[in-house]
C-alpha positions as CSV (number, residue, x, y, z in Angstrom):
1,X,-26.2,12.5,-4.6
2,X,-25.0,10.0,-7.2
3,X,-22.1,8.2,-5.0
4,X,-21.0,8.3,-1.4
5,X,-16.8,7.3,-1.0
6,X,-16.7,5.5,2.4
7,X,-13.0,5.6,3.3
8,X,-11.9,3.0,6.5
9,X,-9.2,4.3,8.6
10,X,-6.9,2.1,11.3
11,X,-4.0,4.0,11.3
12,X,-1.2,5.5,9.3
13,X,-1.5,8.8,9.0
14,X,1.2,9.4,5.7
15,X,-0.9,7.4,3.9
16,X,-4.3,8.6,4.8
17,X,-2.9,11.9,4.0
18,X,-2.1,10.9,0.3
19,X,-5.5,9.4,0.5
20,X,-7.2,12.4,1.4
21,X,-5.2,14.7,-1.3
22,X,-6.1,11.9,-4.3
23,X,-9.8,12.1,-3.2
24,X,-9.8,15.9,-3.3
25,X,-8.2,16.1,-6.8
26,X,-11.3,14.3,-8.2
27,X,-13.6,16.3,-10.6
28,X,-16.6,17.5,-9.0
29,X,-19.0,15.1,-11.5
30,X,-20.3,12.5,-10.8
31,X,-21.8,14.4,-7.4
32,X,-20.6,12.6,-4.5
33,X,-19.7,12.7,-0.7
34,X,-16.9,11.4,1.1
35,X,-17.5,9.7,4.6
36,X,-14.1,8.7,6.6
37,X,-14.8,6.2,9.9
38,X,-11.7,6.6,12.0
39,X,-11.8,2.9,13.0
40,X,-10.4,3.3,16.5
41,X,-7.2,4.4,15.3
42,X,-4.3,6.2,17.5
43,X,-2.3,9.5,15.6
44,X,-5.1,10.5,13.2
45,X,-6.7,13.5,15.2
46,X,-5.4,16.0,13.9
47,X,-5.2,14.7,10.5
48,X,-9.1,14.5,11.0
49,X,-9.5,17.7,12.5
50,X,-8.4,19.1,9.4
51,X,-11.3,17.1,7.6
52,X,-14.2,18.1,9.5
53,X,-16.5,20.1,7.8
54,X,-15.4,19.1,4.3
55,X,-16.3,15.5,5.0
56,X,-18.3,13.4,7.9
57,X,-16.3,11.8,10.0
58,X,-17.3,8.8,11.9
59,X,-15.3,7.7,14.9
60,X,-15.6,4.5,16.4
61,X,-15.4,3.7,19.5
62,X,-13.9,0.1,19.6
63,X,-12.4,-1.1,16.5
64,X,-14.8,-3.4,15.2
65,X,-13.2,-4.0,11.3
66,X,-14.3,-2.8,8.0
67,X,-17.3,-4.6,7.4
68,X,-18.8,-2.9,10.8
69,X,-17.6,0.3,9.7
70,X,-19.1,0.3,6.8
71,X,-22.1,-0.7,8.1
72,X,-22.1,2.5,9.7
73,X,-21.2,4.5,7.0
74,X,-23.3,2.9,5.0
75,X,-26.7,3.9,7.8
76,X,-25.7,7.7,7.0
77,X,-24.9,7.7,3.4
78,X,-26.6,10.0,1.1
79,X,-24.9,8.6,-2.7
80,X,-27.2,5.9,-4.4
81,X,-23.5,4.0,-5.0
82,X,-21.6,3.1,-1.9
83,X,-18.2,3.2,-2.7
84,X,-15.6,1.5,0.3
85,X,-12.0,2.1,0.2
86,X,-9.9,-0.5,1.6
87,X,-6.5,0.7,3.4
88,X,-7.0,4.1,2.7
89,X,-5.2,3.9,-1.8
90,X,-4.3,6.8,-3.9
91,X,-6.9,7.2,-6.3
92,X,-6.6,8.7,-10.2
93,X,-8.2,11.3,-11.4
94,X,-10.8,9.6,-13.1
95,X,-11.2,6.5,-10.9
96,X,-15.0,7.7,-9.6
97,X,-17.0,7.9,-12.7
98,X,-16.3,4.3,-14.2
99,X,-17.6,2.8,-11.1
100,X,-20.7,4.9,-10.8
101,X,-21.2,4.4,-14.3
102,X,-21.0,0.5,-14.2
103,X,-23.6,0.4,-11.2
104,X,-26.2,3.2,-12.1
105,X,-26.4,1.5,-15.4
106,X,-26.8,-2.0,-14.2
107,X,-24.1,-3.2,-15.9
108,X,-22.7,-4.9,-13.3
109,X,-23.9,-4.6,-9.5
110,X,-20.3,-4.8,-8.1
111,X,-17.7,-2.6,-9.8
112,X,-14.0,-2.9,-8.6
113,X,-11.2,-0.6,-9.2
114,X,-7.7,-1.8,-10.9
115,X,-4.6,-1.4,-9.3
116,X,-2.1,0.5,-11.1
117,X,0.9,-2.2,-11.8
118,X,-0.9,-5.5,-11.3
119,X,-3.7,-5.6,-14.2
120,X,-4.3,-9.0,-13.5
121,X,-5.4,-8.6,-10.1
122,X,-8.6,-10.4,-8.8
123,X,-11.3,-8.0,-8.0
124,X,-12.1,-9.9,-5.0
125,X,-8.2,-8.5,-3.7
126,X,-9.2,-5.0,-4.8
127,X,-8.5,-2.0,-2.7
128,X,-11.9,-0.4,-4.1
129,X,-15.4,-1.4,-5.0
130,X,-18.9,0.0,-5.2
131,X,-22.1,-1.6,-5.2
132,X,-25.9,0.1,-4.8
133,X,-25.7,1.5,-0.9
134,X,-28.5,-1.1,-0.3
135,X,-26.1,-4.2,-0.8
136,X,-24.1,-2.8,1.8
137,X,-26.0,-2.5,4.8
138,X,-25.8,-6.3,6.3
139,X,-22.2,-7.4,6.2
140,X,-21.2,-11.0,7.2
141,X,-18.6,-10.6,10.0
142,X,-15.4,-11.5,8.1
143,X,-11.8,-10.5,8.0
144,X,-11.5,-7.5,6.7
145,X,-9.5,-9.1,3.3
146,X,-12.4,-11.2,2.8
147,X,-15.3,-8.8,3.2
148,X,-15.3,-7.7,0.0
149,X,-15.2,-11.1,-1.4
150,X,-17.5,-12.2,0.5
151,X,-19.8,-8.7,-0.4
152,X,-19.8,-9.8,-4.1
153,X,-21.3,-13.2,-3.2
154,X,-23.8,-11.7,-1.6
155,X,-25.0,-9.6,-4.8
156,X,-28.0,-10.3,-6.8
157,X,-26.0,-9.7,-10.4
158,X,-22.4,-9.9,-11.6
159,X,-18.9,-8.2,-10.1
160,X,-16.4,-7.5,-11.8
161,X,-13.5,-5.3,-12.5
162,X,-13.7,-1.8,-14.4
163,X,-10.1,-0.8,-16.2
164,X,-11.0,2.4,-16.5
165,X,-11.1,3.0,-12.6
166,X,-7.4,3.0,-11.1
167,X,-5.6,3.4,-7.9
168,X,-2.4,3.5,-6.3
169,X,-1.7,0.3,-3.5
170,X,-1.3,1.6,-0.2
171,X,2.2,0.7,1.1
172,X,3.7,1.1,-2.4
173,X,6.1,3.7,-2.3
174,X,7.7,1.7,0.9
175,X,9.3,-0.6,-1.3
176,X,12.2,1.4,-2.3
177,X,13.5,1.7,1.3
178,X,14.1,-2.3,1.1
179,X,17.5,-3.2,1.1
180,X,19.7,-5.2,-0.7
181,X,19.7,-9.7,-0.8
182,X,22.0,-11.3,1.7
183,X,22.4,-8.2,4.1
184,X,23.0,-9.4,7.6
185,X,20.8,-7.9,9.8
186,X,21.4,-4.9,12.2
187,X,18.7,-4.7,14.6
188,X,16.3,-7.9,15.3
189,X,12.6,-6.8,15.9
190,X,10.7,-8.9,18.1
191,X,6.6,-8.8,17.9
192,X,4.8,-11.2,20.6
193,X,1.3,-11.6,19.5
194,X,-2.1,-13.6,19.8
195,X,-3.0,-13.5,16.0
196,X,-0.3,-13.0,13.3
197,X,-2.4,-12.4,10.7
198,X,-4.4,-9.7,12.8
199,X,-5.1,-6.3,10.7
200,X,-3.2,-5.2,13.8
201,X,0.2,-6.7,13.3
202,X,-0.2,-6.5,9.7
203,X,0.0,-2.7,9.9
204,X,2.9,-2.7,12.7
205,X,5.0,-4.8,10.0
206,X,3.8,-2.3,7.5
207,X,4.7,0.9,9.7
208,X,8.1,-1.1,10.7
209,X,8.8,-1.3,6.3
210,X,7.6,1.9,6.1
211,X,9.5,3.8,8.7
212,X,12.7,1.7,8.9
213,X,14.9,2.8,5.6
214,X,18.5,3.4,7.3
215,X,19.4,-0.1,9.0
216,X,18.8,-3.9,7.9
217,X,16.4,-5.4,10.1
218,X,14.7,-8.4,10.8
219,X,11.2,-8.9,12.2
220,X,10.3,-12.6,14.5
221,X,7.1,-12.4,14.8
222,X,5.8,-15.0,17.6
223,X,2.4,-16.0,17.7
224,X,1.7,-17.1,21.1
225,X,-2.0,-17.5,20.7
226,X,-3.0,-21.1,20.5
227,X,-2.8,-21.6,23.1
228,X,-1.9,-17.9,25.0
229,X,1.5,-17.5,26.8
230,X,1.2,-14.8,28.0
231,X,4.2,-11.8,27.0
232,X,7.4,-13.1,28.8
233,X,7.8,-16.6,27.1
234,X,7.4,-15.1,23.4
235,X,9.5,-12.0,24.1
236,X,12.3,-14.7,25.4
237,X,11.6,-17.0,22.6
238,X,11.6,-14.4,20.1
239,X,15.2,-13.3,21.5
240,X,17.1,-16.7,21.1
241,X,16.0,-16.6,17.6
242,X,17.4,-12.7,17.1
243,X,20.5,-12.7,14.5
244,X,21.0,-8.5,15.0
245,X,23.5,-6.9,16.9
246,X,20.7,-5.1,18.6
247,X,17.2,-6.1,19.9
248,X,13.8,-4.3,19.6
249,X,10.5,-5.7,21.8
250,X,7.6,-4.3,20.4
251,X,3.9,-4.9,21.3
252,X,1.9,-5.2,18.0
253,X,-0.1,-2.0,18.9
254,X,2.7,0.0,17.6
255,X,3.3,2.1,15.4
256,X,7.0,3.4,14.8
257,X,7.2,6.7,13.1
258,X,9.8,7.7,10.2
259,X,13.7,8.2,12.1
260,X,12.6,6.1,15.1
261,X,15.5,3.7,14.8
262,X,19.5,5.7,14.6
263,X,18.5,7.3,17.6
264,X,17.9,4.5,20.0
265,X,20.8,2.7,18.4
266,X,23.2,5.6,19.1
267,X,21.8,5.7,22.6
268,X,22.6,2.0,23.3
269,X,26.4,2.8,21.1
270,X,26.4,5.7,24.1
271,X,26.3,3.9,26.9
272,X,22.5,3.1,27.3
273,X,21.5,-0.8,28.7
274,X,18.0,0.2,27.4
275,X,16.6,2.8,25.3
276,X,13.2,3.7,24.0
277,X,10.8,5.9,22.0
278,X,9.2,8.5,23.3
279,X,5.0,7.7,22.6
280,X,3.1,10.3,21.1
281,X,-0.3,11.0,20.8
282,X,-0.9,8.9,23.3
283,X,-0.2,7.7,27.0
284,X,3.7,7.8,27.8
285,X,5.7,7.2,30.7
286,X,9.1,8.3,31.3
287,X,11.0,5.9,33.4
288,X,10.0,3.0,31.2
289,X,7.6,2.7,28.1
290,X,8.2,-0.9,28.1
291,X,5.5,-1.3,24.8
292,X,8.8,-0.9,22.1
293,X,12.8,-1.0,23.7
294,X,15.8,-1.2,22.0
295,X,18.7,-3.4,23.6
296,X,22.1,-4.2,23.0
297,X,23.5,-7.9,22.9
298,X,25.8,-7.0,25.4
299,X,22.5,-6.0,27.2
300,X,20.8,-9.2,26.7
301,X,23.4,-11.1,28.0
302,X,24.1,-9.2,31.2
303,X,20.8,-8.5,32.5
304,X,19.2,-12.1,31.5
305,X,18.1,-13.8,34.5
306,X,19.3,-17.3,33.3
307,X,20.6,-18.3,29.7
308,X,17.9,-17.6,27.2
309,X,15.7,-15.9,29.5
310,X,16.1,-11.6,29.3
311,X,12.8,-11.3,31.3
312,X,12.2,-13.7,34.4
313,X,9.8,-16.4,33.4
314,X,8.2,-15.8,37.0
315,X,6.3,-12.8,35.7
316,X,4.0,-14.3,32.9
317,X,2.0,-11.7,31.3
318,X,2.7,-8.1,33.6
319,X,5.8,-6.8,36.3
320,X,8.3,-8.1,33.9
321,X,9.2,-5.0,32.4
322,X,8.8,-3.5,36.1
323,X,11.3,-6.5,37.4
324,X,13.6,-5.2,33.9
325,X,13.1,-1.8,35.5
326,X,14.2,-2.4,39.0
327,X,17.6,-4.8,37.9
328,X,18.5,-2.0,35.4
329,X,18.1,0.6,38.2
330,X,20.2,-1.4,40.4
331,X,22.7,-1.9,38.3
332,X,23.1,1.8,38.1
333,X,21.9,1.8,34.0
334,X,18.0,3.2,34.4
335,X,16.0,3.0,30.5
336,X,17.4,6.1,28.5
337,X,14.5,7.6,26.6
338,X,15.0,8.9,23.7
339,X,13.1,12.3,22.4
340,X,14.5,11.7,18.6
341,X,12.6,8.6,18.3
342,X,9.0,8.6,18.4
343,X,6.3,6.0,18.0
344,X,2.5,5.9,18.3
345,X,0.8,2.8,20.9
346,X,-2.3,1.9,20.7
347,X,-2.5,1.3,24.5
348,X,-3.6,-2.2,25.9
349,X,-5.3,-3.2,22.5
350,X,-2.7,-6.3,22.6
351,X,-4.1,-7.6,25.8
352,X,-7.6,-6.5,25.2
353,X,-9.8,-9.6,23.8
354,X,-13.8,-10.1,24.4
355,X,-13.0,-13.7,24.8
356,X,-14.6,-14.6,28.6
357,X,-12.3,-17.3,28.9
358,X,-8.7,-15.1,28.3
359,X,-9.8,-12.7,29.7
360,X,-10.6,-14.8,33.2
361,X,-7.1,-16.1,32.3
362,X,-5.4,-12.8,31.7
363,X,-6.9,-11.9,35.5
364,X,-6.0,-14.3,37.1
365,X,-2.4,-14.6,35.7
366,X,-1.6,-10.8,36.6
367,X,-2.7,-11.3,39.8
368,X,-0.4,-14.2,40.4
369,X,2.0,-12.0,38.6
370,X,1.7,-9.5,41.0
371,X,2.1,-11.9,44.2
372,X,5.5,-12.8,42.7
373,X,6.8,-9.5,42.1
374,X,6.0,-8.3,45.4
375,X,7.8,-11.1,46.7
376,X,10.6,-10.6,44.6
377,X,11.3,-7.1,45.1
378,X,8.7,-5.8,48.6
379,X,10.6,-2.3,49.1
380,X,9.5,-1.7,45.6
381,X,5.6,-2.4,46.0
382,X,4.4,0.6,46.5
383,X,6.4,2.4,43.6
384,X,4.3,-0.1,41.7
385,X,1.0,0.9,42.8
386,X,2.1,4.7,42.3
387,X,2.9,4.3,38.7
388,X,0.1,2.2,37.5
């Protein structure tokens, strides 16, 4: 086996599709293998399913980044070249050979693809490079931009960038559903978060480009992480800054889905105080998937517990969307969902963190949490409990 392709997958199934149909168009020479490691992602089973038996499939449990993953590949691969794909690119025809060719040969001992557009592109910020699948068996523990940077200063010869290999960016086609300069926007989209620069929020902003053609939006991203706020003060924050007639909280574990937006808007333009996207693929609930809503101005301003604050600051990090829930049931307006919009979550990943500390903190903070909601609403204790 000359050359096993080692393609890392967090999510996105449109563009692991056109992945997938580049890497099957490739001519059968040089002999190689293709090994996809579903890094934890949500929405890709049945895109795998369809992939099983034509090429190993490694799922991970935990998302643990692309240098782990390929690790892992890397432990099963048959090719004598380990070639890692980097957000999941279109590949040309012809883009295997050259880099076989330039590492078999010893020519160089890291060979990275061109991206089609942007010749001048460092090979470091390549979306594709191969290397002997021994110099990929021990990566440092890295972002995943930097790993293979930090691959090719680990290599005992030159890298460097082979013209002759090409691919497609992934993301590229997205960038004729931007809109015009100087557009005011419609909808403000508000993304609480512990790490702005996570892989994670980087492909919510990307699904959010992606997916979001048919209104002008805005996106505040607010980093609450150093040190962490928990999910009311950012969401609160994040809303004074919104310019949009209409609001959308979304965790950064989501992943909105082509045509999710003119259907929540019309809801809220019916009558709606709230509406929201149904989840799929995933775990949903029906009287409130507080994880992405959609609000109105005229919501925001009726149904704020004090100026500036939509959620009550009492609730820190849970039972705020459950305190939203109860006020809006009160007031007669219950969350509308909405079956035309649809979204993937991938639940709890924006709480989850291995750090002891925050994760003491997070404990102890829902727990206090929970004392004050009980306090604030007691009939409605139990219906807490009951819906998890």
């Amino acid at each position: 086996m000359r050359a096993t392709v080692v393609v890392h997958l967090q999510g996105g199934p449109e563009q692991a599709l056109r992945c997938f149909e580049s890497l099957a168009m490739l001519p059968p020479e040089p002999e190689h293998e293709v090994i996809v490691v579903d890094d934890a992602s949500v929405g890709l089973d049945d895109l795998l399913a369809r992939l099983e038996g034509d090429v190993k499939v490694i799922r991970m449990e935990h998302r643990a980044g692309l240098a782990k993953s390929v690790e892992r590949a890397a432990a099963e691969a048959e090719g004598e070249v380990l070639v890692m794909l980097r957000g999941a690119p279109e590949v040309a025809h012809g883009w295997l050979a050259p880099l076989v060719e330039a590492v078999t040969s010893g020519h160089l001992a890291g060979a990275a693809s061109a991206t089609a557009g942007d010749p001048g592109e460092h090979l470091v910020s390549s979306y594709a490079l191969a290397v002997a699948r021994g110099a990929a068996s021990k990566l440092p523990p890295v972002p995943d931009d930097h790993v293979f940077a930090a691959l090719c200063l680990s290599l005992d010869g030159r890298a460097g960038q082979v013209p002759a290999s090409t691919l497609v960016a992934p993301g590229t086609r997205m960038g004729a559903a931007r809109r015009a300069p100087g557009e005011d926007p419609e909808v403000s989209i508000v993304i609480p978060t512990l790490d702005a620069a996570s892989e994670r929020v980087r492909a919510c902003v990307s699904a959010i480009h992606r997916a979001t053609p048919e209104a002008p939006y805005e996106i505040v991203l607010v980093d609450n992480g150093s040190p962490p706020q928990g999910f009311t003060a950012p969401v609160n924050s994040g809303l004074r800054a919104a310019r949009g007639r209409y609001a959308v909280v979304m965790n950064d574990d989501v992943e909105v889905l082509p045509g999710w937006w003119p259907p929540l808007r019309e809801a809220l333009d019916g009558g709606a105080s709230v509406s929201f996207p149904v989840t799929i693929d995933g775990a949903m609930r029906t009287d409130f998937a507080a994880w992405c809503f959609a609000v109105s101005v005229e919501t925001l301003e009726r149904f704020s517990v004090e100026p500036g604050e939509f959620f009550d600051p009492r609730f820190r990090v849970w039972y705020q969307d459950t305190d939203l829930l109860a006020r809006l049931r009160d007031a007669g307006t219950p969350p509308v969902c909405v079956e035309g919009a649809q979204i993937r979550h991938g639940l709890s990943e924006t709480v989850a963190s291995d750090d002891p500390e925050l994760k003491a903190w997070i404990a102890d903070t829902v727990a206090s949490d929970r004392e004050a909601f009980v306090a604030k609403h007691p009939d409605a204790q139990l219906a807490r409990v009951a819906i998890g």
